[in-house]
C-alpha positions as CSV (number, residue, x, y, z in Angstrom):
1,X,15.5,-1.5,-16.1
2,X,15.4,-4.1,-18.7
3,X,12.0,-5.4,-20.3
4,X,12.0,-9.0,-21.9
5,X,9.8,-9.6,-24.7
6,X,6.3,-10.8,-23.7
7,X,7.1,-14.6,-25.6
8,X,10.0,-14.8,-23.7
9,X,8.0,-13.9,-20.0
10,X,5.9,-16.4,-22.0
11,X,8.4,-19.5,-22.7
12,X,10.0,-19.0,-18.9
13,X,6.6,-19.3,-17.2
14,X,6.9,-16.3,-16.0
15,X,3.3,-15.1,-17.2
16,X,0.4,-17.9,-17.9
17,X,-2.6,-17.5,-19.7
18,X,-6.0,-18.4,-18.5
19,X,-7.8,-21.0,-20.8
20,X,-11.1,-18.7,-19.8
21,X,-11.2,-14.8,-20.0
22,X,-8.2,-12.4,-20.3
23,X,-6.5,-13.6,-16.9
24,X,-3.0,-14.3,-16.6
25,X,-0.7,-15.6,-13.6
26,X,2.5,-13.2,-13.1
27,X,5.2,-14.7,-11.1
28,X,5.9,-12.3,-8.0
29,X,9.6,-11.6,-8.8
30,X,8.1,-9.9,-12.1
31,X,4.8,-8.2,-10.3
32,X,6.8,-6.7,-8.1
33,X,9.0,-5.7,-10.6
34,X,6.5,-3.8,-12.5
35,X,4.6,-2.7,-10.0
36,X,8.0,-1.1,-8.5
37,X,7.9,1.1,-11.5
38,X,4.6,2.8,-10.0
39,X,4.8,3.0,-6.1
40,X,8.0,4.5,-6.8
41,X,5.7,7.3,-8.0
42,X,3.9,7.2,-4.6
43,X,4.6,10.5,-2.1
44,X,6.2,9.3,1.2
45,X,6.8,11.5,3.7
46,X,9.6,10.1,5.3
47,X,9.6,11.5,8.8
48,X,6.1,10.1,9.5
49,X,6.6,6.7,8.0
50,X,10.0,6.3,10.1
51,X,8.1,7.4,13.3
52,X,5.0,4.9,12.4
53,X,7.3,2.6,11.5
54,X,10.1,2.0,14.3
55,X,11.1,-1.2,12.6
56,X,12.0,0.8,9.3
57,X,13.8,3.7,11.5
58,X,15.6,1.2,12.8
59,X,17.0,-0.5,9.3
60,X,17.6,3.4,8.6
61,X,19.9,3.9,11.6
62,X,21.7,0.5,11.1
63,X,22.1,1.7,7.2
64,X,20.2,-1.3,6.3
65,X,17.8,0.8,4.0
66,X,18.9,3.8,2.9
67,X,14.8,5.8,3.8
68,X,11.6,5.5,3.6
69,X,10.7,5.5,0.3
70,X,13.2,2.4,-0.5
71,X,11.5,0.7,2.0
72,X,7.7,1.6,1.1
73,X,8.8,0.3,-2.9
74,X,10.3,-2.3,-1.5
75,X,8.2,-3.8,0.7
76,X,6.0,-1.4,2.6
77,X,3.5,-1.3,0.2
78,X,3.2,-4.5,-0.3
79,X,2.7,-4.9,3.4
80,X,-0.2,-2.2,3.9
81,X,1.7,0.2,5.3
82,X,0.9,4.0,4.7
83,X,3.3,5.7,2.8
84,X,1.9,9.2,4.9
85,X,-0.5,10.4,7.1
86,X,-4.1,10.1,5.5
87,X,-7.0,12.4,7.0
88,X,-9.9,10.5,6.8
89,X,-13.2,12.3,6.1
90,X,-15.5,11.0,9.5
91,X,-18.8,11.8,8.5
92,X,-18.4,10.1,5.2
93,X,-16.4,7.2,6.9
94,X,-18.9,5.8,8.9
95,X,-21.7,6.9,6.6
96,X,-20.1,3.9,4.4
97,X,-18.8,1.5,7.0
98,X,-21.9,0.6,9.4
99,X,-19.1,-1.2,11.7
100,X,-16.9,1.4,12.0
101,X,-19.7,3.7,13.0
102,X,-20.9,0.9,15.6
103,X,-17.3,0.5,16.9
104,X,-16.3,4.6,17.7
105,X,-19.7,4.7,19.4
106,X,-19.2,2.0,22.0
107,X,-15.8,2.6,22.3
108,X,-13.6,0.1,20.6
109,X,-12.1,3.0,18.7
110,X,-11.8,6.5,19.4
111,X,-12.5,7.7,16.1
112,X,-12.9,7.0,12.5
113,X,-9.5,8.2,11.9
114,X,-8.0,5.8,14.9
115,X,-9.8,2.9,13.1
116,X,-8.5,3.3,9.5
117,X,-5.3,3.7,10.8
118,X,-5.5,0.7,13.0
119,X,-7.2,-1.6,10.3
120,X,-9.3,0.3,8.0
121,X,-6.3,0.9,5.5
122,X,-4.9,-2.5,5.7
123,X,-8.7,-3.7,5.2
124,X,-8.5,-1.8,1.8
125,X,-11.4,0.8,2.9
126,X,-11.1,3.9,1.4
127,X,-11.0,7.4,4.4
128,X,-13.1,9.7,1.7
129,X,-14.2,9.6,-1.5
130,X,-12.5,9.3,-4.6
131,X,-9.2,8.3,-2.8
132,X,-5.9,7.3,-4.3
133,X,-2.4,7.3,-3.1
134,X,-1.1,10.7,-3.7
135,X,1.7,10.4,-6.3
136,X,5.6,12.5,-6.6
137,X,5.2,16.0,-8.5
């Protein structure tokens, strides 16, 4: 991987100052691009992606992709998906997300674990405390 000097991300537009606080614009190529460099890092377990994922499995079979994992870097992540089966702690679950509690209980979902798998993840709520994508080694 190359890195280009910050003046020249600078001079091509590629990142933009804010005139107020320390906020910059990144262009996407160039997020990705660095963000790459850490979900790489990120533990997928590549027969449960492809079987939650039948439209990866398939790019897998057609040799398309080359796994999982170059999928979930590429654009899995980006697209909420889960990069592996996440037990999600009940109890606390719906201790911290009144709707979710509300929805198991009359039915909508079966569980708390059925929710964040259905939306919960994609919704950026977190299955137990103190979570974080489990990371390679």
């Amino acid at each position: 991987m190359r890195v280009a000097p910050w003046i020249s991300l600078r001079n091509e537009k590629r990142i933009v100052s804010s005139a107020k606080g320390s906020y910059v614009a990144v262009a996407w190529d160039l997020l990705h691009e660095l963000l790459a460099i850490h979900i790489s890092g990120i533990a997928v377990d590549e027969a449960w992606y492809l079987d939650a994922n039948p439209d990866v499995a398939a790019a897998v079979r057609q040799g398309t992709l080359s796994g999982a994992a170059e999928h979930y870097v590429q654009s899995g992540y980006f697209e909420d998906r889960m990069p592996y089966c996440i037990v999600v702690d009940a109890a606390w679950y719906e201790e911290q997300y009144e709707d979710v509690k509300l929805a198991v209980a009359n039915g909508s979902y079966g569980s708390a674990q059925e929710h964040f798998e259905s939306v919960g993840y994609a919704e950026g709520r977190h299955p137990f405390p103190g979570f974080a994508l489990r990371v390679v080694g």
